[in-house]
C-alpha positions in Angstrom: 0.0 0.0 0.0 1.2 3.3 -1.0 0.3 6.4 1.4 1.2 10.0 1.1 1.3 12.0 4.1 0.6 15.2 3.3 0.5 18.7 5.3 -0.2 22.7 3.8 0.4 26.0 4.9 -1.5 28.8 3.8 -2.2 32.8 3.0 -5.7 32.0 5.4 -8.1 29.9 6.7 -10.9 30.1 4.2 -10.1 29.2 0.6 -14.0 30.9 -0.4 -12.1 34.4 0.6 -9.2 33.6 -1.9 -6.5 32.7 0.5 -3.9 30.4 -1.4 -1.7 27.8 -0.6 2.0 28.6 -0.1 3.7 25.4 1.3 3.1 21.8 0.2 5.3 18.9 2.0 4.2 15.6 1.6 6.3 12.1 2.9 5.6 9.1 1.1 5.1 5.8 3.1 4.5 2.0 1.6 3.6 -0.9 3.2 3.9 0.7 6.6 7.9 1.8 6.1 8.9 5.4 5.0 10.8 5.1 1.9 12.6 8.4 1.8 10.7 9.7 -0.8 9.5 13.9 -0.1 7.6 16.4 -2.0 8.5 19.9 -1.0 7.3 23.1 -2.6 7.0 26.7 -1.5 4.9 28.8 -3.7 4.2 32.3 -4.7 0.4 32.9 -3.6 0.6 36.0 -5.8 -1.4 38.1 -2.8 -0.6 39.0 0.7 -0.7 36.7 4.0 -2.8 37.3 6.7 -0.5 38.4 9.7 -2.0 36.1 11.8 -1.2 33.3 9.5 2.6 34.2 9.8 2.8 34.2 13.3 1.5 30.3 12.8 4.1 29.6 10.1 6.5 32.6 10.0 6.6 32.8 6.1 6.1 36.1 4.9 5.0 37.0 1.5 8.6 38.5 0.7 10.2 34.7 0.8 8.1 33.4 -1.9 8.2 36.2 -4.4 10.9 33.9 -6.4 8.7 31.2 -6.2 6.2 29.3 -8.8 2.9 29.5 -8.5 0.7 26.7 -8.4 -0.2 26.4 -11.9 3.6 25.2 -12.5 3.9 23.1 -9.8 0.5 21.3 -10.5 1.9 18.4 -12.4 4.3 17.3 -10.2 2.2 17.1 -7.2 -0.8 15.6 -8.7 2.0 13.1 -10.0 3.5 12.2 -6.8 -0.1 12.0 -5.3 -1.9 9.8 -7.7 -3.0 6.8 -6.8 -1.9 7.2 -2.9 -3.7 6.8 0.1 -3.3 10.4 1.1 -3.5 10.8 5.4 -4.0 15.1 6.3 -4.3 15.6 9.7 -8.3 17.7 9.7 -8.2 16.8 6.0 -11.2 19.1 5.1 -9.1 22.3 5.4 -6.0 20.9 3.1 -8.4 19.3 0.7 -10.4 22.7 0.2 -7.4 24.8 -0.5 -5.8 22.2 -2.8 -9.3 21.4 -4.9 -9.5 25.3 -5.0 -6.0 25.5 -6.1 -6.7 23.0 -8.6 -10.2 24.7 -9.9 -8.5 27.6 -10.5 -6.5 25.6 -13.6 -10.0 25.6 -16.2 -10.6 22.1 -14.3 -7.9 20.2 -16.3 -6.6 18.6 -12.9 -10.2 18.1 -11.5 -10.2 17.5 -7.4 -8.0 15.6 -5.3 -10.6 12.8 -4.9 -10.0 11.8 -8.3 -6.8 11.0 -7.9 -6.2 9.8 -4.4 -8.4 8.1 -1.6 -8.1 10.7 1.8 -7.7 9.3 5.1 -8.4 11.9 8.2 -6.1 10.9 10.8 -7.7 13.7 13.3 -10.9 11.6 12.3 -8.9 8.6 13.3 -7.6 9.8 16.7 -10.9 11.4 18.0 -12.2 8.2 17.5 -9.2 6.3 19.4 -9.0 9.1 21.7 -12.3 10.3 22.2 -12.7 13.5 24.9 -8.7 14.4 24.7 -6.7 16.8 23.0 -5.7 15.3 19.1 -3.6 18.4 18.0 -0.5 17.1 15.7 1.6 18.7 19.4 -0.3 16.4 21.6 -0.5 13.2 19.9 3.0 13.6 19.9 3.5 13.7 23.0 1.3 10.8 23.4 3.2 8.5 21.6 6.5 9.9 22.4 7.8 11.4 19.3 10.1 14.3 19.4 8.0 17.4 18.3 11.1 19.5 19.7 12.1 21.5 16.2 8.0 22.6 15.8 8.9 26.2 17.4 6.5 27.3 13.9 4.1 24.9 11.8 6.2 23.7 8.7 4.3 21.5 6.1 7.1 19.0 5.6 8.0 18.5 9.4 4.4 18.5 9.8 4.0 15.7 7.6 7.0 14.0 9.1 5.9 14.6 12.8 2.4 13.1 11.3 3.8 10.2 9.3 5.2 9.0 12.8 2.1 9.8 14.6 -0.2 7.7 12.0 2.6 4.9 12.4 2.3 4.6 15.8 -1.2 5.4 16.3 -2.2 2.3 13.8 0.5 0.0 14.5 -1.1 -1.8 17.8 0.9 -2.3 20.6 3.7 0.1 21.1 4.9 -0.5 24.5 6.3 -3.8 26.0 5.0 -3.4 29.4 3.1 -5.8 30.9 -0.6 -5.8 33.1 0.1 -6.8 36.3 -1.8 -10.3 35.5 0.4 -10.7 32.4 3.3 -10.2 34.0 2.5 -13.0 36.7 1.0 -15.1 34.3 4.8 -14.8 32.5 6.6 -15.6 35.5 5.1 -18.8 36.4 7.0 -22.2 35.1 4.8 -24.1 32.4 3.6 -27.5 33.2 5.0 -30.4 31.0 3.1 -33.2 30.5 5.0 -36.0 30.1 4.1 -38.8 28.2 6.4 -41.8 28.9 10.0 -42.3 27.5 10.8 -41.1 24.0 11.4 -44.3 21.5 14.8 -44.5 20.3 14.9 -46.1 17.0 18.0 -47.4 15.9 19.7 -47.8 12.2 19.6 -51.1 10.4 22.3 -52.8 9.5 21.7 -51.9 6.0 21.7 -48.0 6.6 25.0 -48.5 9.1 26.6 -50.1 6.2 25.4 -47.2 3.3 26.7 -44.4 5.8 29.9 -46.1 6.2 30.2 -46.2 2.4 29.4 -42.5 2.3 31.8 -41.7 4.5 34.7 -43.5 2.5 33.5 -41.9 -0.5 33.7 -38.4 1.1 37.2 -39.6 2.3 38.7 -40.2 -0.8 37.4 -37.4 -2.3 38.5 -35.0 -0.3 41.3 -36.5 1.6 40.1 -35.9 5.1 37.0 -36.7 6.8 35.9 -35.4 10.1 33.7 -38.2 11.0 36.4 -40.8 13.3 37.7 -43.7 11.7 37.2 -45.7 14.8 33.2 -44.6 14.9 32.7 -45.5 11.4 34.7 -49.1 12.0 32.3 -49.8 15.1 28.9 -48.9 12.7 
Protein backbone atom coordinates (compact mmCIF):
# COMPACT_ATOMS: atom_id res chain seq x y z
CA UNK A 1 0.00 0.00 0.00
CA UNK A 2 1.20 3.30 -0.96
CA UNK A 3 0.28 6.39 1.39
CA UNK A 4 1.20 9.96 1.12
CA UNK A 5 1.34 12.02 4.10
CA UNK A 6 0.59 15.15 3.33
CA UNK A 7 0.46 18.72 5.26
CA UNK A 8 -0.25 22.72 3.78
CA UNK A 9 0.37 26.02 4.91
CA UNK A 10 -1.49 28.78 3.84
CA UNK A 11 -2.23 32.82 3.04
CA UNK A 12 -5.67 32.02 5.37
CA UNK A 13 -8.08 29.93 6.74
CA UNK A 14 -10.86 30.12 4.16
CA UNK A 15 -10.11 29.16 0.56
CA UNK A 16 -13.96 30.88 -0.37
CA UNK A 17 -12.07 34.41 0.58
CA UNK A 18 -9.18 33.58 -1.93
CA UNK A 19 -6.46 32.68 0.52
CA UNK A 20 -3.92 30.40 -1.39
CA UNK A 21 -1.71 27.77 -0.58
CA UNK A 22 2.01 28.55 -0.12
CA UNK A 23 3.75 25.35 1.31
CA UNK A 24 3.07 21.78 0.18
CA UNK A 25 5.31 18.87 2.01
CA UNK A 26 4.16 15.64 1.60
CA UNK A 27 6.34 12.12 2.85
CA UNK A 28 5.62 9.06 1.12
CA UNK A 29 5.07 5.78 3.07
CA UNK A 30 4.48 2.01 1.62
CA UNK A 31 3.62 -0.91 3.20
CA UNK A 32 3.93 0.69 6.63
CA UNK A 33 7.87 1.83 6.09
CA UNK A 34 8.92 5.43 4.95
CA UNK A 35 10.78 5.14 1.85
CA UNK A 36 12.55 8.44 1.82
CA UNK A 37 10.71 9.73 -0.80
CA UNK A 38 9.46 13.89 -0.14
CA UNK A 39 7.56 16.37 -1.95
CA UNK A 40 8.46 19.90 -1.00
CA UNK A 41 7.33 23.13 -2.64
CA UNK A 42 7.00 26.69 -1.46
CA UNK A 43 4.86 28.77 -3.74
CA UNK A 44 4.17 32.31 -4.74
CA UNK A 45 0.42 32.93 -3.58
CA UNK A 46 0.56 36.00 -5.78
CA UNK A 47 -1.44 38.12 -2.77
CA UNK A 48 -0.61 39.04 0.73
CA UNK A 49 -0.69 36.67 4.04
CA UNK A 50 -2.80 37.32 6.72
CA UNK A 51 -0.47 38.40 9.68
CA UNK A 52 -1.98 36.14 11.83
CA UNK A 53 -1.23 33.28 9.50
CA UNK A 54 2.55 34.15 9.79
CA UNK A 55 2.77 34.16 13.26
CA UNK A 56 1.45 30.26 12.80
CA UNK A 57 4.08 29.63 10.11
CA UNK A 58 6.46 32.61 9.97
CA UNK A 59 6.59 32.75 6.06
CA UNK A 60 6.08 36.12 4.88
CA UNK A 61 5.02 36.97 1.46
CA UNK A 62 8.56 38.50 0.70
CA UNK A 63 10.16 34.67 0.80
CA UNK A 64 8.08 33.37 -1.88
CA UNK A 65 8.19 36.22 -4.36
CA UNK A 66 10.87 33.90 -6.36
CA UNK A 67 8.67 31.17 -6.16
CA UNK A 68 6.24 29.30 -8.76
CA UNK A 69 2.90 29.55 -8.49
CA UNK A 70 0.67 26.66 -8.40
CA UNK A 71 -0.17 26.38 -11.93
CA UNK A 72 3.56 25.20 -12.52
CA UNK A 73 3.92 23.09 -9.81
CA UNK A 74 0.49 21.34 -10.49
CA UNK A 75 1.85 18.35 -12.39
CA UNK A 76 4.32 17.27 -10.19
CA UNK A 77 2.20 17.12 -7.25
CA UNK A 78 -0.77 15.64 -8.67
CA UNK A 79 1.97 13.11 -10.01
CA UNK A 80 3.48 12.18 -6.81
CA UNK A 81 -0.10 12.00 -5.30
CA UNK A 82 -1.90 9.80 -7.65
CA UNK A 83 -2.97 6.77 -6.78
CA UNK A 84 -1.88 7.17 -2.90
CA UNK A 85 -3.67 6.83 0.13
CA UNK A 86 -3.33 10.37 1.12
CA UNK A 87 -3.48 10.80 5.43
CA UNK A 88 -3.97 15.06 6.31
CA UNK A 89 -4.31 15.57 9.69
CA UNK A 90 -8.25 17.73 9.74
CA UNK A 91 -8.19 16.82 6.00
CA UNK A 92 -11.17 19.09 5.15
CA UNK A 93 -9.14 22.29 5.38
CA UNK A 94 -6.04 20.86 3.13
CA UNK A 95 -8.44 19.34 0.72
CA UNK A 96 -10.35 22.69 0.25
CA UNK A 97 -7.38 24.83 -0.48
CA UNK A 98 -5.77 22.23 -2.82
CA UNK A 99 -9.27 21.44 -4.93
CA UNK A 100 -9.46 25.33 -5.00
CA UNK A 101 -5.96 25.54 -6.12
CA UNK A 102 -6.72 23.01 -8.61
CA UNK A 103 -10.22 24.67 -9.92
CA UNK A 104 -8.53 27.64 -10.53
CA UNK A 105 -6.52 25.57 -13.63
CA UNK A 106 -9.97 25.63 -16.17
CA UNK A 107 -10.56 22.15 -14.35
CA UNK A 108 -7.90 20.20 -16.30
CA UNK A 109 -6.60 18.55 -12.88
CA UNK A 110 -10.20 18.08 -11.52
CA UNK A 111 -10.23 17.49 -7.39
CA UNK A 112 -8.04 15.60 -5.27
CA UNK A 113 -10.55 12.75 -4.90
CA UNK A 114 -10.01 11.77 -8.26
CA UNK A 115 -6.78 11.01 -7.85
CA UNK A 116 -6.16 9.76 -4.40
CA UNK A 117 -8.36 8.10 -1.56
CA UNK A 118 -8.12 10.74 1.76
CA UNK A 119 -7.74 9.27 5.13
CA UNK A 120 -8.40 11.94 8.22
CA UNK A 121 -6.07 10.92 10.78
CA UNK A 122 -7.65 13.70 13.26
CA UNK A 123 -10.95 11.57 12.32
CA UNK A 124 -8.90 8.62 13.34
CA UNK A 125 -7.61 9.76 16.67
CA UNK A 126 -10.95 11.40 18.02
CA UNK A 127 -12.22 8.21 17.45
CA UNK A 128 -9.22 6.34 19.36
CA UNK A 129 -8.99 9.11 21.74
CA UNK A 130 -12.33 10.32 22.18
CA UNK A 131 -12.68 13.53 24.91
CA UNK A 132 -8.69 14.45 24.72
CA UNK A 133 -6.65 16.76 22.99
CA UNK A 134 -5.67 15.29 19.07
CA UNK A 135 -3.63 18.42 18.04
CA UNK A 136 -0.55 17.12 15.69
CA UNK A 137 1.60 18.70 19.35
CA UNK A 138 -0.33 16.40 21.58
CA UNK A 139 -0.49 13.17 19.92
CA UNK A 140 2.98 13.64 19.91
CA UNK A 141 3.47 13.65 23.02
CA UNK A 142 1.26 10.81 23.42
CA UNK A 143 3.20 8.51 21.56
CA UNK A 144 6.48 9.91 22.35
CA UNK A 145 7.78 11.40 19.32
CA UNK A 146 10.11 14.30 19.44
CA UNK A 147 8.05 17.36 18.29
CA UNK A 148 11.14 19.50 19.71
CA UNK A 149 12.09 21.51 16.19
CA UNK A 150 7.98 22.59 15.79
CA UNK A 151 8.89 26.22 17.35
CA UNK A 152 6.50 27.25 13.86
CA UNK A 153 4.05 24.92 11.85
CA UNK A 154 6.19 23.67 8.73
CA UNK A 155 4.34 21.55 6.05
CA UNK A 156 7.13 19.05 5.61
CA UNK A 157 8.00 18.53 9.37
CA UNK A 158 4.41 18.46 9.80
CA UNK A 159 3.98 15.68 7.61
CA UNK A 160 7.04 14.02 9.09
CA UNK A 161 5.93 14.59 12.77
CA UNK A 162 2.39 13.08 11.32
CA UNK A 163 3.82 10.15 9.33
CA UNK A 164 5.17 8.96 12.76
CA UNK A 165 2.13 9.80 14.61
CA UNK A 166 -0.22 7.73 12.03
CA UNK A 167 2.61 4.92 12.35
CA UNK A 168 2.32 4.57 15.76
CA UNK A 169 -1.16 5.36 16.34
CA UNK A 170 -2.22 2.28 13.77
CA UNK A 171 0.53 0.00 14.48
CA UNK A 172 -1.11 -1.76 17.81
CA UNK A 173 0.90 -2.28 20.57
CA UNK A 174 3.67 0.07 21.08
CA UNK A 175 4.91 -0.46 24.47
CA UNK A 176 6.33 -3.78 26.03
CA UNK A 177 5.05 -3.44 29.42
CA UNK A 178 3.07 -5.84 30.93
CA UNK A 179 -0.56 -5.77 33.08
CA UNK A 180 0.05 -6.82 36.31
CA UNK A 181 -1.83 -10.28 35.50
CA UNK A 182 0.37 -10.68 32.37
CA UNK A 183 3.30 -10.22 33.97
CA UNK A 184 2.49 -12.97 36.74
CA UNK A 185 1.01 -15.08 34.32
CA UNK A 186 4.76 -14.84 32.46
CA UNK A 187 6.57 -15.56 35.55
CA UNK A 188 5.15 -18.79 36.39
CA UNK A 189 6.97 -22.16 35.07
CA UNK A 190 4.82 -24.14 32.42
CA UNK A 191 3.64 -27.47 33.16
CA UNK A 192 5.05 -30.45 31.01
CA UNK A 193 3.14 -33.23 30.46
CA UNK A 194 5.04 -35.95 30.07
CA UNK A 195 4.07 -38.84 28.22
CA UNK A 196 6.44 -41.80 28.94
CA UNK A 197 9.96 -42.31 27.51
CA UNK A 198 10.83 -41.10 23.99
CA UNK A 199 11.39 -44.27 21.48
CA UNK A 200 14.82 -44.51 20.34
CA UNK A 201 14.86 -46.09 17.01
CA UNK A 202 18.01 -47.36 15.86
CA UNK A 203 19.75 -47.85 12.25
CA UNK A 204 19.63 -51.08 10.36
CA UNK A 205 22.31 -52.81 9.51
CA UNK A 206 21.73 -51.88 6.00
CA UNK A 207 21.66 -47.98 6.61
CA UNK A 208 25.03 -48.49 9.10
CA UNK A 209 26.64 -50.05 6.21
CA UNK A 210 25.43 -47.21 3.26
CA UNK A 211 26.70 -44.37 5.76
CA UNK A 212 29.94 -46.11 6.24
CA UNK A 213 30.20 -46.24 2.38
CA UNK A 214 29.36 -42.47 2.29
CA UNK A 215 31.84 -41.67 4.51
CA UNK A 216 34.69 -43.49 2.51
CA UNK A 217 33.52 -41.88 -0.45
CA UNK A 218 33.69 -38.38 1.14
CA UNK A 219 37.22 -39.57 2.25
CA UNK A 220 38.74 -40.18 -0.80
CA UNK A 221 37.43 -37.40 -2.34
CA UNK A 222 38.49 -34.95 -0.29
CA UNK A 223 41.26 -36.53 1.59
CA UNK A 224 40.08 -35.90 5.08
CA UNK A 225 37.04 -36.73 6.83
CA UNK A 226 35.94 -35.44 10.09
CA UNK A 227 33.69 -38.21 11.04
CA UNK A 228 36.39 -40.79 13.29
CA UNK A 229 37.71 -43.67 11.68
CA UNK A 230 37.20 -45.74 14.78
CA UNK A 231 33.24 -44.64 14.91
CA UNK A 232 32.67 -45.47 11.35
CA UNK A 233 34.71 -49.08 12.02
CA UNK A 234 32.31 -49.84 15.13
CA UNK A 235 28.88 -48.85 12.71
Amino acid sequence: MRQVVLDTETTGLEPQQGHRIIEIGCVEIVDRRHTGNRYHQYINPERDIEEGAVEVHGIAREHLADKPVFADIAPTFVDFIRDSELIIHNAPFDVAFIDAELARLDGEWGSTAEHCRILDSLTLARQQHPGQRNSLDALCRRYGIDNSGRDLHGALLDAELLADVYLAMTGGQTSLGLTADAAAAASRPARVQRRGALPVIHASSAERQAHAERLMAIEADAGVCLWPRATREES
